[in-house]
PAKOL-113136 format. One record per residue (C-alpha): x, y, z. Coordinates in steps of 0.5 Angstrom, whole numbers, padded with zeros to 4 digits, always signed. Layout:
BEGIN
XYZ
...
This chain:
BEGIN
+0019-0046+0009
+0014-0045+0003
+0011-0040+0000
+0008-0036-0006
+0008-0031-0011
+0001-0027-0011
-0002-0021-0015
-0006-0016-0009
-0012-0011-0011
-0013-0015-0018
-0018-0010-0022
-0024-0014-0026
-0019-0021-0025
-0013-0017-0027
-0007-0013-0025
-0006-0012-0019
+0002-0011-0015
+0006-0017-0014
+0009-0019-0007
+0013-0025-0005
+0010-0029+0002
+0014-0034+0006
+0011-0038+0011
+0017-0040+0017
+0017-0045+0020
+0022-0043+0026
+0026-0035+0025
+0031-0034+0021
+0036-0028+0020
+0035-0021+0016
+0040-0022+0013
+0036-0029+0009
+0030-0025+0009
+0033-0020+0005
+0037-0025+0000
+0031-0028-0001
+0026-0022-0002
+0031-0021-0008
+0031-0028-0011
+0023-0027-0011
+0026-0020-0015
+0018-0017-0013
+0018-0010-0010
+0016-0013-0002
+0017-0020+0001
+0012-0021+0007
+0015-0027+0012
+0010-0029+0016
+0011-0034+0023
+0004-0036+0026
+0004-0034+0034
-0003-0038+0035
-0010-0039+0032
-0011-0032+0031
-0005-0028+0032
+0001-0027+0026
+0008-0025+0027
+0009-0021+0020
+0016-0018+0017
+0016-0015+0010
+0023-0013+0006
+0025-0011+0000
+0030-0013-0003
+0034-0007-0001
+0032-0007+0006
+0026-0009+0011
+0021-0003+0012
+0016-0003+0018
+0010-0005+0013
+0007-0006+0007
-0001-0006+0004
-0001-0010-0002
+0004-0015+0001
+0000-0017+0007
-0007-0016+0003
-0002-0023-0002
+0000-0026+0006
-0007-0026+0009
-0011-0029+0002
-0005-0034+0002
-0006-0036+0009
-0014-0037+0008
-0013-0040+0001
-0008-0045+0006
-0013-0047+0011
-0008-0044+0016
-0015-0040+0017
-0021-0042+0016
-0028-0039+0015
-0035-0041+0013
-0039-0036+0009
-0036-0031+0014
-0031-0026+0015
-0025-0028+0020
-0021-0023+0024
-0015-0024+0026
-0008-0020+0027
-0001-0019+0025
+0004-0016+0029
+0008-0012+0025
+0014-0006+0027
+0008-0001+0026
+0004-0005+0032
-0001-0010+0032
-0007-0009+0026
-0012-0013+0026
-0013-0016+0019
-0021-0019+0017
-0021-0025+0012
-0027-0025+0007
-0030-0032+0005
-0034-0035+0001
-0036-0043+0003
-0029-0044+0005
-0025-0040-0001
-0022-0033+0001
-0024-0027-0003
-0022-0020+0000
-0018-0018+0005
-0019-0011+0009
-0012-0009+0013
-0012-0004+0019
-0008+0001+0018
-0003+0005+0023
-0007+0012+0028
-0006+0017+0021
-0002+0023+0023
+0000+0029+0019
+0007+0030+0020
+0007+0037+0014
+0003+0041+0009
+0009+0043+0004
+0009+0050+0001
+0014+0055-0003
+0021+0051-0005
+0019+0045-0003
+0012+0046-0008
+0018+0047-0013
+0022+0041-0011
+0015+0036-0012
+0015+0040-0019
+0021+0040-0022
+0021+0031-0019
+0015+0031-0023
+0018+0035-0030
+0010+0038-0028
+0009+0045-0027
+0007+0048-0020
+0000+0051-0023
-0001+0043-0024
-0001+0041-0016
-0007+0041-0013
-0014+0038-0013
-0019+0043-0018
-0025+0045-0012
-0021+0044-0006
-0016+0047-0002
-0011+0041-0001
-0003+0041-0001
+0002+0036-0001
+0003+0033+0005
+0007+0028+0009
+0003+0023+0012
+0003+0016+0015
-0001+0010+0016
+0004+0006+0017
+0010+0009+0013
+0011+0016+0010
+0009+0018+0005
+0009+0025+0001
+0002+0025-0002
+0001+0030-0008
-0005+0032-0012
-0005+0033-0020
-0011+0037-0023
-0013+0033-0027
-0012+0024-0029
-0009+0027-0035
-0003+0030-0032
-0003+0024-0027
-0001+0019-0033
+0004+0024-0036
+0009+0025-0031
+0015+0023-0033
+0018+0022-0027
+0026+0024-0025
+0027+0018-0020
+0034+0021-0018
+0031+0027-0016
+0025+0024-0012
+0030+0019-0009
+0034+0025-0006
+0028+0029-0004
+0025+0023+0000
+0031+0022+0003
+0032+0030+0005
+0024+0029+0008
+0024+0022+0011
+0019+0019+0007
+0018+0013+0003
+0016+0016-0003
+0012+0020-0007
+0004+0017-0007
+0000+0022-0013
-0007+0023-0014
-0013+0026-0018
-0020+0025-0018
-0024+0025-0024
-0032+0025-0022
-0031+0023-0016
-0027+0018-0018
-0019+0017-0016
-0014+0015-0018
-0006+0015-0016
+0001+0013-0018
+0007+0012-0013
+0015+0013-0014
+0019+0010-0008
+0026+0009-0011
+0029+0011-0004
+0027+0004-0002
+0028+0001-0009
+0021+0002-0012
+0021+0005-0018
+0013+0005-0019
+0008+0001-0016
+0001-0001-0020
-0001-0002-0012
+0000+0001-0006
-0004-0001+0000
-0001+0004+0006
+0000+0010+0001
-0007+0008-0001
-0008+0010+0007
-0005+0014+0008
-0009+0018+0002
-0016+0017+0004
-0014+0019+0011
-0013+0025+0009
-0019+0026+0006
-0023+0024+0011
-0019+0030+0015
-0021+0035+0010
-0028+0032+0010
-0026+0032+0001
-0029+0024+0003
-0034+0022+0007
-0030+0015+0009
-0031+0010+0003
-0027+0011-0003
-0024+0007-0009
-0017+0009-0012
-0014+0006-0019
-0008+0006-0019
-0003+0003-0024
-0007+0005-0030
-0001+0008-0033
+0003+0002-0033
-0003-0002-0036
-0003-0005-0030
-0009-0003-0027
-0009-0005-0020
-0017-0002-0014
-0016-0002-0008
-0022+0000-0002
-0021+0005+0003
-0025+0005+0009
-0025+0011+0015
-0028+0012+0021
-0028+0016+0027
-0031+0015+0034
-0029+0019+0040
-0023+0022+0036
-0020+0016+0034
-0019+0014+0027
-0020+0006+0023
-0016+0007+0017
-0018+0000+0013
-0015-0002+0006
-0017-0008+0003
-0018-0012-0004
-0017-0018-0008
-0011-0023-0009
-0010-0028-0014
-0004-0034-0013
+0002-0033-0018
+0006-0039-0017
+0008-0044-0011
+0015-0043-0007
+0019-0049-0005
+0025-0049+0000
């Protein structure tokens, strides 16, 4: 086994989420999955066993537990990949798969000469599971210490929603970049919701001219905040895309109240009803990991 530490949706070469990737050489137990995402100490670990030239077998684990999948992370394993020569292009853009408990997704590697420089991840069919309202607004307001006035998205007519990619997550608008990075979280109490609603975490938003912005809380699984987050990420312009709030492309920045700067790219499309969710950014290599 090697593998690396690696820094997805860096932002003007900085920031970026920190994900751990494994390469295996034959399978090993869960149980030495989650050891090692919790020597790692990130937030997701992607493990990856190669099937044939363009299909993957992919795993990701915190270091709590494994979780069906994980953006910023597959964005760090398929860089790596390219950055190894495990795949290979030539001023071109590579497709490929990974099988993942959220299905088969196809994956597409940028490359400039032979050096990788963006990955796009296909995402999950996006699904509403609920719109939130009365005592389930207040929960979202009082985990926030926010008020209730303070939820929604000046102009349009959106509500917290459960919505998945991939993963659950309870997708909340904020009025206002401002009231974005001055939530002062209580953790205990959005662990405790999460888990009454069967989701991740909590993805929330703004937009300022045009531009959004995001933070993401998911202590249920171990994650205090991330500075990225690629399904959340999804899950978020999905469901724009839905409300016809965007036309399909759109940028978020997210982790600039961690000073921790992170873009990611969103990319939705729809033909003959069904929709192709795409997340993608850049990735920058930490450190090496030897076994």
């Amino acid at each position: 086994m090697y593998g690396a530490v690696l820094n997805s949706f860096t932002y003007e070469n900085s920031g970026g989420n920190g994900a751990g990737v494994i390469i295996l050489e034959h399978e090993i137990p869960d149980s030495e999955k989650r050891k090692i995402a919790g020597e790692i100490g990130l937030s997701e670990t992607a493990f990856i066993k190669q099937i044939d030239e363009t299909h993957f077998d992919v795993s990701f684990f915190t270091p709590l537990c494994e979780v069906e999948l994980c953006g910023h992370a597959t964005i760090a394993a398929f860089f790596y990949l390219g950055h190894e020569g495990i795949i290979n292009g030539l001023n071109e853009t590579k497709k490929v798969y990974q099988r993942t408990k959220a299905g088969m997704l196809e994956i597409e590697v940028n490359f400039k000469d032979s050096i990788p420089q963006y990955v796009l991840m296909q995402q999950s069919q996006p699904k509403i599971y609920e719109e939130l309202e009365g005592v389930d607004v207040t929960k979202i307001a009082k985990s926030l210490n926010i008020e209730e006035r303070q939820i929604g998205l000046e102009g349009h007519d959106i509500k917290s929603a459960i919505v998945s990619t991939g993963l659950k997550d309870i997708i909340i608008p904020v009025k206002s970049r401002d009231v974005l990075n001055n939530i002062q979280a209580d953790l205990n109490l959005i662990e405790d919701f999460s888990i009454e609603k069967g989701v991740v975490g909590y993805h929330v938003y703004s937009m300022e001219r045009n531009q959004f912005f995001a933070r993401n809380f998911a202590p249920a699984v171990g994650i205090n905040e991330e500075c990225a987050t690629g399904t959340s990420n999804g899950a978020l312009g999905s469901l724009l895309f839905m409300k016809k709030i965007t036309h399909g492309i759109m940028e978020v920045i997210q982790g600039e109240s961690m000073k921790q700067k992170s873009l990611i790219f969103v990319q939705v499309s729809e033909n003959n009803h069904i929709m192709d969710v795409r997340v993608g950014g850049k990735a920058s290599i930490l450190k090496n990991i030897y076994f």
